[in-house]
KETORRO-683982 format. One line per 5 residues: number of its first residue (from 1); their letters; for each residue x, y, z of C-alpha. Coordinates in pm, 1 decimal, m for minus. Layout:
NUM	a	X,Y,Z  ... $
//
This chain:
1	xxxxx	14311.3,9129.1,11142.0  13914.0,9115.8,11154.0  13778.3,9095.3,11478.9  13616.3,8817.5,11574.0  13278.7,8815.5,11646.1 $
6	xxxxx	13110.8,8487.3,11829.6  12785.6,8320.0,11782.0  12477.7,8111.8,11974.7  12267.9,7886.6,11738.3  11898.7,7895.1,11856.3 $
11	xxxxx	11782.6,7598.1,11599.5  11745.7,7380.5,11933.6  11533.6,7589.4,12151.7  11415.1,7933.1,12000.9  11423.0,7880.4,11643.9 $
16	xxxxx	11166.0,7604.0,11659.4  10967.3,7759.2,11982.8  10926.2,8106.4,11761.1  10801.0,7889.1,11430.6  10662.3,7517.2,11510.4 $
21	xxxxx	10552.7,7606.1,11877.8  10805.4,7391.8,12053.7  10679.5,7065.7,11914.6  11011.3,6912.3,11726.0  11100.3,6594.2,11908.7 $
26	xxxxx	11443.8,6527.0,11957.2  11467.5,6224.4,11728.9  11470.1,6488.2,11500.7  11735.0,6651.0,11649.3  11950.1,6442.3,11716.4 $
31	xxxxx	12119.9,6373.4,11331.4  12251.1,6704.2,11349.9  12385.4,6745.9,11703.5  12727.1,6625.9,11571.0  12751.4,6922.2,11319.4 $
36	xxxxx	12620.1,7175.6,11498.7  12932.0,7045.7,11813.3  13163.0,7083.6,11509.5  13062.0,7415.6,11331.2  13218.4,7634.1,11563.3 $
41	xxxxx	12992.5,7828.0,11801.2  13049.3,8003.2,12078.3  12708.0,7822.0,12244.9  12432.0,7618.5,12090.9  12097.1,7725.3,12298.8 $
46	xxxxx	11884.4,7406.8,12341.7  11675.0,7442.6,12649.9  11490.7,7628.6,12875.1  11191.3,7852.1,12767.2  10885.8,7658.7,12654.2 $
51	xxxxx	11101.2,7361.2,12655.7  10941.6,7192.2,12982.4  10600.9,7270.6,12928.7  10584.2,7127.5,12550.1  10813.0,6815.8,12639.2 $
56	xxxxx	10567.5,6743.4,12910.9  10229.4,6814.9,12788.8  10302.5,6714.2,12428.7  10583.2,6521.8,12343.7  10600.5,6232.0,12668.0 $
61	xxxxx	10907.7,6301.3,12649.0  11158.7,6350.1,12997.8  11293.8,6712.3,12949.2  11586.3,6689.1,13185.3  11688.6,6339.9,12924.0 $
66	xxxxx	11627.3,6623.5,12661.1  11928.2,6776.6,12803.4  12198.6,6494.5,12936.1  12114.4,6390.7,12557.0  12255.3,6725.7,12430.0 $
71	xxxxx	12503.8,6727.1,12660.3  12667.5,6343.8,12545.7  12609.2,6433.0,12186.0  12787.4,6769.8,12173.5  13061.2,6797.5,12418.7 $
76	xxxxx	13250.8,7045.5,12266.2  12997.8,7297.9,12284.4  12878.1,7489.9,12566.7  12506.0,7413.4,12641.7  12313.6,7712.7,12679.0 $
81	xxxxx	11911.0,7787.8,12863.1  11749.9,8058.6,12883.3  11586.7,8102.0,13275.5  11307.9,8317.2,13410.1  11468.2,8445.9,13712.9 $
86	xxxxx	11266.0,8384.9,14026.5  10998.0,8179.0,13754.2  11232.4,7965.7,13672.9  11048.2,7764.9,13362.7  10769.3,7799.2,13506.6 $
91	xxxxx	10463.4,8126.4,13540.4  10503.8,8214.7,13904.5  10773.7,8259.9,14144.0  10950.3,8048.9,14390.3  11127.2,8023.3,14691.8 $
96	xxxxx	11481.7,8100.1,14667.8  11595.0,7737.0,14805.9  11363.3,7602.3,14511.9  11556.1,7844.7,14267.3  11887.1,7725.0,14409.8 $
101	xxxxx	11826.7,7381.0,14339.4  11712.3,7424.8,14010.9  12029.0,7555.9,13843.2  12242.6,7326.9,14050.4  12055.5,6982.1,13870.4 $
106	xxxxx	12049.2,7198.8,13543.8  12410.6,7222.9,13585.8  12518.2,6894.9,13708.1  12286.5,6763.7,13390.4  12503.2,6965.8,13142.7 $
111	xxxxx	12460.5,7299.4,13127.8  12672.6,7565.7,13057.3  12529.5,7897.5,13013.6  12263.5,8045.7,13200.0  12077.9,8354.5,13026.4 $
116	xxxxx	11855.2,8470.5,13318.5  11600.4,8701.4,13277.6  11314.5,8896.0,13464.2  11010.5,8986.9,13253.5  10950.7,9273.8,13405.8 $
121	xxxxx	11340.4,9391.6,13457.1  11305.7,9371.1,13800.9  11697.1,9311.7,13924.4  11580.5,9147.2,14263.1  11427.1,8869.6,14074.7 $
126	xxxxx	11799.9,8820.7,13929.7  11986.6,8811.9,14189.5  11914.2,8430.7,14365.6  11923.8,8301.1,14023.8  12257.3,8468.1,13914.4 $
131	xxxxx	12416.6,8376.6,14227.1  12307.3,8025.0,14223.8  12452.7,7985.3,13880.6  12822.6,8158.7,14019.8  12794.1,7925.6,14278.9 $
136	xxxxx	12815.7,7580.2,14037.9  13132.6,7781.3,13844.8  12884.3,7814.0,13561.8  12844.5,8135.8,13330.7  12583.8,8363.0,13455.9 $
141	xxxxx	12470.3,8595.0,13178.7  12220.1,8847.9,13285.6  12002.3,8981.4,13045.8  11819.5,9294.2,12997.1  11447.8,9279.2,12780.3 $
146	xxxxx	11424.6,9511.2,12560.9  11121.7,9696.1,12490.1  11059.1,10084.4,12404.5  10766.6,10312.8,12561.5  10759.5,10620.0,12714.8 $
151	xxxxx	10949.8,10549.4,13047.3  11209.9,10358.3,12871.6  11564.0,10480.5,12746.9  11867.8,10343.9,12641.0  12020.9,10531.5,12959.7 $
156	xxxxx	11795.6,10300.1,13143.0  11906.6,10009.0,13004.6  12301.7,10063.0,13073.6  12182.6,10162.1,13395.3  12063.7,9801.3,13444.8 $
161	xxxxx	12372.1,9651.0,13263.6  12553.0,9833.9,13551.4  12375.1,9645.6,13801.3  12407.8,9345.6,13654.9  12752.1,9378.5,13646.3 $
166	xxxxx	12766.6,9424.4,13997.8  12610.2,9111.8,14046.0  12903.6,8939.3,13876.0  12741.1,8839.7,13555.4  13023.2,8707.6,13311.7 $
171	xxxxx	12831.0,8853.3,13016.5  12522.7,9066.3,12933.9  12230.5,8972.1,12713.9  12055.2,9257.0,12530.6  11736.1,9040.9,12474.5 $
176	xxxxx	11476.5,9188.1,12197.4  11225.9,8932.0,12226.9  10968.9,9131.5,11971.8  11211.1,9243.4,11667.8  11187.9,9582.2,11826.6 $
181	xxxxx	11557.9,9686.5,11849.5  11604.8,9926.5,11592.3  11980.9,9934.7,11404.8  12051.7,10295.3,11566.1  11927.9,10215.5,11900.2 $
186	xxxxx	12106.5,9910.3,11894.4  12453.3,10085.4,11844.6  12362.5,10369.9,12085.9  12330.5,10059.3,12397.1  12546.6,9816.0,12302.9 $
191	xxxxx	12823.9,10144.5,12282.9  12650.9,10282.0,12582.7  12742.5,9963.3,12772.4  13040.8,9936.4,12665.1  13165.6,10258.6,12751.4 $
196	xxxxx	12999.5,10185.1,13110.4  13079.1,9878.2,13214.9  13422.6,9825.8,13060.7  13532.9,9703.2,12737.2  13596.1,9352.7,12862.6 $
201	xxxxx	13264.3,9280.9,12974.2  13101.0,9005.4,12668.6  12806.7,9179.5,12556.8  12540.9,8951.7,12375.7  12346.7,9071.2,12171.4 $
206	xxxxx	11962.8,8831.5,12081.4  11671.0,8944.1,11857.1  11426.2,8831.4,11660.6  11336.2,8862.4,11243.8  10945.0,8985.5,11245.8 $
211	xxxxx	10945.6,9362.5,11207.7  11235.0,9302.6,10899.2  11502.0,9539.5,11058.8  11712.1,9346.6,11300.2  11959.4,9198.2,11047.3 $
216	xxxxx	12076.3,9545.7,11025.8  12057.4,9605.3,11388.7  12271.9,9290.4,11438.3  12539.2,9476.2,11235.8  12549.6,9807.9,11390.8 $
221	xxxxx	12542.9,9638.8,11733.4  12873.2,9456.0,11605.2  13016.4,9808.1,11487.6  12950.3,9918.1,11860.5  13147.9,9599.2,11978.3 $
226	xxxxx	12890.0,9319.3,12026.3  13076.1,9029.4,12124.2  12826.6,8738.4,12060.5  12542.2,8750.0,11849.6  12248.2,8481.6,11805.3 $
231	xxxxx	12115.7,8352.0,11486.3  11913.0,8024.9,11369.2  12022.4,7812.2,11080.8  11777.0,7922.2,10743.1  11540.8,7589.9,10749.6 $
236	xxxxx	11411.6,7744.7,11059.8  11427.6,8136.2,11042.1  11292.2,8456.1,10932.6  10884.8,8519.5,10992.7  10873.6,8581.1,11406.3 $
241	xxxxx	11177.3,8381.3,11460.9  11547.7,8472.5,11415.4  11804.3,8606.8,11140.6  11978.0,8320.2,10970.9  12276.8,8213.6,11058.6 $
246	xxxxx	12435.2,8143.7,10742.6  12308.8,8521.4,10618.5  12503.7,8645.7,10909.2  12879.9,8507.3,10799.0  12820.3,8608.5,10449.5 $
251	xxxxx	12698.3,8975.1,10566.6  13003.6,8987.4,10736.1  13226.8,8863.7,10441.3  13456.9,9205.2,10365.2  13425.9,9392.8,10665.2 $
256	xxxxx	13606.1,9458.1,10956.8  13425.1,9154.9,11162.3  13448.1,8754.9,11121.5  13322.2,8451.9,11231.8  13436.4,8129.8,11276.7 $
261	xxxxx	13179.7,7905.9,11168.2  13225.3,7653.6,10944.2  12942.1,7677.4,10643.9  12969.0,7339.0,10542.5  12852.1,7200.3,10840.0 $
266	xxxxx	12588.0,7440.0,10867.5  12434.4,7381.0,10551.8  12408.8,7042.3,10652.9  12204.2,7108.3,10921.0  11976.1,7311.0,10674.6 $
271	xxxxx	11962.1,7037.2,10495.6  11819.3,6805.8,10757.7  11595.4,7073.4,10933.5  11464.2,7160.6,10554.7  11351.1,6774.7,10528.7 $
276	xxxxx	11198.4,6784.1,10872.3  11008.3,7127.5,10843.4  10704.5,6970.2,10634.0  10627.6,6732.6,10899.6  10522.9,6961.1,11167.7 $
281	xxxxx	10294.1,7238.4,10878.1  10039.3,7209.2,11121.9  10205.5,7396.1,11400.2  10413.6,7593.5,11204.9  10275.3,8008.2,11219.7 $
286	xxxxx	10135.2,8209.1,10988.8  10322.8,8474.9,11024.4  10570.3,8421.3,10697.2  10673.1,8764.4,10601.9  10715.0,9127.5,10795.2 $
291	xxxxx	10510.6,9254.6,11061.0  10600.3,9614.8,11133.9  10285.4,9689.8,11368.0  10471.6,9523.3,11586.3  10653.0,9799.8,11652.5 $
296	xxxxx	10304.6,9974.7,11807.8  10160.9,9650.4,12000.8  10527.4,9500.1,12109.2  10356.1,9185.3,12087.6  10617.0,8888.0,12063.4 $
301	xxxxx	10531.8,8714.3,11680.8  10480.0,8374.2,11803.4  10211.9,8526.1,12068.0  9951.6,8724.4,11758.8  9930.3,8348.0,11666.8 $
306	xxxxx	9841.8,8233.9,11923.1  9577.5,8502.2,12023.3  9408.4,8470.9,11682.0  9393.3,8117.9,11742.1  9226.0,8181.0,12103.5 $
311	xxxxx	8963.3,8452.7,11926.9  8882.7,8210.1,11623.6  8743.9,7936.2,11912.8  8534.9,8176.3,12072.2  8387.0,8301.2,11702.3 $
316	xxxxx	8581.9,8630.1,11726.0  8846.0,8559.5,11482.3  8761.0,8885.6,11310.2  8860.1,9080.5,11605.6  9269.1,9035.8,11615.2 $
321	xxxxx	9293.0,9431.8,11491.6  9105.0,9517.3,11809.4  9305.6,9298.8,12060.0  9576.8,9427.8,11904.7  9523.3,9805.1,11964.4 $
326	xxxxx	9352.5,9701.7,12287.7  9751.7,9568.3,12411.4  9934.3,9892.3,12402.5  9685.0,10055.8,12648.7  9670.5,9741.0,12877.3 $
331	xxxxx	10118.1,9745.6,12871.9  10058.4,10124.2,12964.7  9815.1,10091.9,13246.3  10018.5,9831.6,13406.6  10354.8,10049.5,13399.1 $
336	xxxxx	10490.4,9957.0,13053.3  10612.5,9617.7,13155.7  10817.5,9447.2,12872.4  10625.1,9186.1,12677.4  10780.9,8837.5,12716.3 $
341	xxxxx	10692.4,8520.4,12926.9  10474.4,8590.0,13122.3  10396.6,8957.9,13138.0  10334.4,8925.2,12733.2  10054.8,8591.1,12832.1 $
346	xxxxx	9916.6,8812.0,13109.3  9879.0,9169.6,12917.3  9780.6,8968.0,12616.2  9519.4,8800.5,12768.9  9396.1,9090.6,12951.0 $
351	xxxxx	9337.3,9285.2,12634.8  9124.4,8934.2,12491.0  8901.9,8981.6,12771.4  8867.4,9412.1,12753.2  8762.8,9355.2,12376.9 $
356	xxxxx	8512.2,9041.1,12464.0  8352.4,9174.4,12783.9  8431.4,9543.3,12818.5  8758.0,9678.3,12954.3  8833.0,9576.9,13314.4 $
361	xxxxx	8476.2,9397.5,13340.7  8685.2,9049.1,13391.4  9064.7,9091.4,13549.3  9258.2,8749.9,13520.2  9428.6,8642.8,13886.4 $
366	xxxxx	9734.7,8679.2,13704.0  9662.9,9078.7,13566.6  9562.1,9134.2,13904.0  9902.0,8985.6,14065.3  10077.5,9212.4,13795.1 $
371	xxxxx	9878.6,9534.6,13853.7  9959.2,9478.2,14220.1  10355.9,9392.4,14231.3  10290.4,9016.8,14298.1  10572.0,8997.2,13980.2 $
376	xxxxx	10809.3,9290.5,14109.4  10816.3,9644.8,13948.0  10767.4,9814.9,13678.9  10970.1,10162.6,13556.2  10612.1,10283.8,13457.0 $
381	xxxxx	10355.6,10402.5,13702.8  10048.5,10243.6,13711.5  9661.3,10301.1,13670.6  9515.4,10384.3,13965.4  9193.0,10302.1,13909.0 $
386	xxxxx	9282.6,9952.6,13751.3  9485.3,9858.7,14048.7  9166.6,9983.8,14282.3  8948.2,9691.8,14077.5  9296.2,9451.2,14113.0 $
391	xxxxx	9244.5,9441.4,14449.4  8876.0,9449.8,14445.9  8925.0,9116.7,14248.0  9233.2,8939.2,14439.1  9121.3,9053.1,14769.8 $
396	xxxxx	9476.5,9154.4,14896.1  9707.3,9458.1,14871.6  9982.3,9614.5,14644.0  10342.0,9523.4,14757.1  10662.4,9673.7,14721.2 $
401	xxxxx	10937.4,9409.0,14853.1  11080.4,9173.8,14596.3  10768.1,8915.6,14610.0  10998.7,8602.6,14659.9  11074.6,8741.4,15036.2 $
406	xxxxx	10699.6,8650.2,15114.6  10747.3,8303.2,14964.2  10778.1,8033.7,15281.1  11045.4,7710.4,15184.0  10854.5,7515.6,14992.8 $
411	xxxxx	11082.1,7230.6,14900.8  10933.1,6967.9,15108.5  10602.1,6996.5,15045.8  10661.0,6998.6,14679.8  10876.9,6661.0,14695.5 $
416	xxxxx	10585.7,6482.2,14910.8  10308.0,6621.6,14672.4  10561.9,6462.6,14382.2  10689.8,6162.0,14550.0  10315.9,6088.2,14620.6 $
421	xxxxx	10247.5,6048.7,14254.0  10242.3,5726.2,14010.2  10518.8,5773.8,13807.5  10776.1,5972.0,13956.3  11127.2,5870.7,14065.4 $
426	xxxxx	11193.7,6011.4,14336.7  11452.3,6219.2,14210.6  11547.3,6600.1,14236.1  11460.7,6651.3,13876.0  11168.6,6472.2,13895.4 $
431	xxxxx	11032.0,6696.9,14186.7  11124.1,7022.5,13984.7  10938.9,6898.0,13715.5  10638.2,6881.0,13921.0  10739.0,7211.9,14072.1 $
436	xxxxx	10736.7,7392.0,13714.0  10420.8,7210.0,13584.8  10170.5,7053.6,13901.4  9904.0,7018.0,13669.1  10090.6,6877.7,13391.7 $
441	xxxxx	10355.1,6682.0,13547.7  10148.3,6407.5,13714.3  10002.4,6233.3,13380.1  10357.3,6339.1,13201.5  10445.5,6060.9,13484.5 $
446	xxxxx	10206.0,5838.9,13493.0  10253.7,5809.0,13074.3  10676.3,5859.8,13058.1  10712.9,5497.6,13052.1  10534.6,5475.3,12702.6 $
451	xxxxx	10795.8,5676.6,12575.3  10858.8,6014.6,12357.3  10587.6,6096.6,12092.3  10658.9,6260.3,11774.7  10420.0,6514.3,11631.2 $
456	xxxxx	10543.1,6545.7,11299.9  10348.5,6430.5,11015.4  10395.2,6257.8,10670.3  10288.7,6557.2,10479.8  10155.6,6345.4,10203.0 $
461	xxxxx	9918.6,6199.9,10387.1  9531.3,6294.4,10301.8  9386.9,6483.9,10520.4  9097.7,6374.9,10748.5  8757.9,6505.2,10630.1 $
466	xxxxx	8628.7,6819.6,10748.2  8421.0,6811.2,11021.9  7979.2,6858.4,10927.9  7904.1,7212.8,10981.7  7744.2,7285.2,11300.0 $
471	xxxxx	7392.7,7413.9,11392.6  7343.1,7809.6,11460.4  7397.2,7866.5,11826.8  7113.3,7952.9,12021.8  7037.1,8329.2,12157.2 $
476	xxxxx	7179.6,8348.6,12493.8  7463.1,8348.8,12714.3  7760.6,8338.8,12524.3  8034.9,8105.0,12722.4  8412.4,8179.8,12667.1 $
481	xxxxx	8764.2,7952.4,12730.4  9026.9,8170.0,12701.6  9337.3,7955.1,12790.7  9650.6,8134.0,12955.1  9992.2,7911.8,13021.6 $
486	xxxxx	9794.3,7576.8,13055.7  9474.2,7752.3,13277.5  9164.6,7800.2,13122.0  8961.3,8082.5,13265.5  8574.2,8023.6,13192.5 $
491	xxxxx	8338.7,8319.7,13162.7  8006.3,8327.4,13041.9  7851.0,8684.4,12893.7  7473.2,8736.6,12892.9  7304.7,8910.7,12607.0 $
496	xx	7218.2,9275.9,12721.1  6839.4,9225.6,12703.6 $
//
């Protein structure tokens, strides 16, 4: 009999974060919430990530309703997030008792499944996450980012599943944020786990579509025993999002391997997300076909989009080749870190300023934090001399401990800074909001009771009329906003007389 092999739909949280920038409301998700409970998946993922941050700043909308919604409308299902360890949702760490709380009102609002990650693969910014998740009886899956460079190896990466089996994960993500998981190497460590940690132990298996190769590496990772496997339904796939889900159960049509979803259902939700799509053009990337230079600047899809967007406001559209070869040698100075939320923001950003200003001239707070441990560690070793101008810049020292243990409790002050603002509820949720977002959270309040906002558009509507072209700027100092995670940093270069 085939083997069965499980799946996660990311059409919820991932599929439209990697293509429309996180901006569906969930009026428009909610027609196919029934489907998606009946179509048979092992997990539908549907929060976390960018979730709280676009809900908030964009939408009006109440993220932890986002989820209790999900939760009443697909009971059948487990609920799935994906978590940033000691970040949580949001870009810096936090105190383990603000941690703890967290994923207790995540689970008592409906979640199931906690994918918890460390951008940097740090395993002590795991482990008060993980545990907190055992302790609500919830699955813990801890997951391992993929990335490839010099200091990296696949025996590296079973190394960490080991840990993370000690931990007591129930399962073990293999996450490829940046379509770089190759079909051979993908065989090689979901085998190599395997082998390591015991054939019982789920191994789940994410990626995304950008570089054009993962479909294939989905497949051999299956051959090597891959127990779940993550897709997104068609309507919102392919480009620098994920491998289609429908794709997936035909591939597997003849062979040893079988799912149980239920087609007809899924091609519903096509259906509807196919209708919807239109309506949010605006956000949607540019990215449309293969990337395979990906592969050389590891850069997340969803992120070169971003970055040309940032260069074409400062009138340096015409330098995205440069940025890009400027990111490889920023990831190796700071110790090959893998390049997901936040190291990819941070190392990203970093390059933006090297090409603008000269490399190292400007050092963001948060390159500077990274350069000097202030995220945890890196396999790689680090430049000397760019940690010598990170702490020229931050004014402090390079640590070593795991950086939560020089975090104080912060719980109370964060619920009087909250409870002190017009809006807010007074409720756990509402505090962690603020938590994740200070600078966002307190108009998200002050506007909630207005109600969600969609952002999708009646594509045939005209367009406005473009905007009269502007006068030629003056010689001088040339002013730059270069926005990182919600913070702009402003820096002003003077013409070198």
């Amino acid at each position: 009999m085939a083997r069965l092999v499980e799946v996660t739909e990311l059409i919820l949280r991932d599929g439209h974060q990697s293509l429309m920038a996180t901006r569906m409301a969930l009026e428009d998700m909610v027609p196919v919430c029934e489907d998606l409970d009946n179509a048979g998946y092992w997990s539908v993922e549907c929060w976390g990530g960018a979730t709280f941050d676009a809900c908030i700043r964009f939408l009006n909308e109440d993220p932890w309703e986002r989820l209790r919604t999900f939760r009443r409308l697909m009971p059948k299902t487990r609920l799935q997030m994906l978590l940033r360890g000691q970040n949580l949702l949001g870009y810096r760490h936090y105190e383990d008792g603000v941690v703890e709380r967290f994923v207790e009102k995540a689970a008592q609002n409906g979640m199931d499944v906690f994918r918890v990650f460390d951008a940097l693969n740090d395993m002590r910014n795991l482990r008060t996450a993980l545990r907190a998740v055992k302790k609500t009886g919830k699955h813990a899956q801890g997951t391992i980012c993929y990335t490839v460079s010099p200091v990296h190896s696949v025996g590296d990466f079973i190394e960490m599943a080991e840990q993370l089996v000690d931990f007591g994960c129930d399962s073990i993500c293999i996450k490829d944020m940046a379509a770089l998981l190759k079909p051979q190497p993908a065989y090689d460590l979901v085998k190599g786990i395997k082998q390591a940690c015991g054939e019982d132990v789920l191994v789940h298996v994410h990626t995304h579509a950008t570089t054009g190769v993962t479909m294939v590496s989905l497949m051999k990772a299956i051959e090597a025993g891959a127990d779940i496997v993550d897709t997104s339904i068609s309507a919102l796939s392919l480009g620098p999002g994920h491998n289609p889900t429908e794709s997936l159960v035909e591939m597997l049509e003849g062979t040893p391997y079988r799912t149980r979803l239920d087609l007809e259902k899924i091609l519903k939700v096509r259906d509807h997300f196919k209708k919807i799509r239109p309506r949010y053009a605006e956000f949607l990337s540019d990215i449309t076909g293969v990337e395979t230079e990906i592969f050389r600047s590891q850069i997340p899809g969803g992120m070169i989009s971003n970055m040309e967007s940032q260069l074409k406001q400062q009138g340096a559209g015409d330098r995205v080749r440069e940025v890009l070869e400027e990111v490889p040698r920023v990831r190796e100075d700071a110790g090959f870190p893998p390049l997901v939320t936040p190291s990819s923001q941070i190392v990203g950003t970093q390059a933006v300023f090297n090409v603008l200003m000269g490399r190292y001239k400007v050092l963001t707070g948060e390159f500077a934090d990274l350069m000097l441990g202030y995220y945890g560690n890196t396999l790689g070793v680090k430049n000397a001399e760019v940690v010598t101008k990170a702490v020229a810049h931050a004014k402090k020292d390079p640590i070593t401990c795991r950086p939560a243990d020089l975090l104080k409790p912060e719980w109370e002050q964060l619920r009087g800074q909250a409870l002190s603002l017009q809006g807010c509820n007074g409720s756990d949720e509402d505090v962690l909001t603020f938590a994740m977002f200070p600078q966002v959270a307190p108009k998200f309040f002050s506007t909630r009771d207005q109600g969600p906002k969609n952002l999708g558009k009646d594509p045939a509507a005209k367009p406005a009329a473009p905007a009269p072209p502007s006068a030629p700027a003056a010689a001088g100092p040339v002013h730059y906003n270069i926005t990182l995670n919600g913070k702009t940093h402003k820096v002003t270069v003077s013409p070198v007389a």
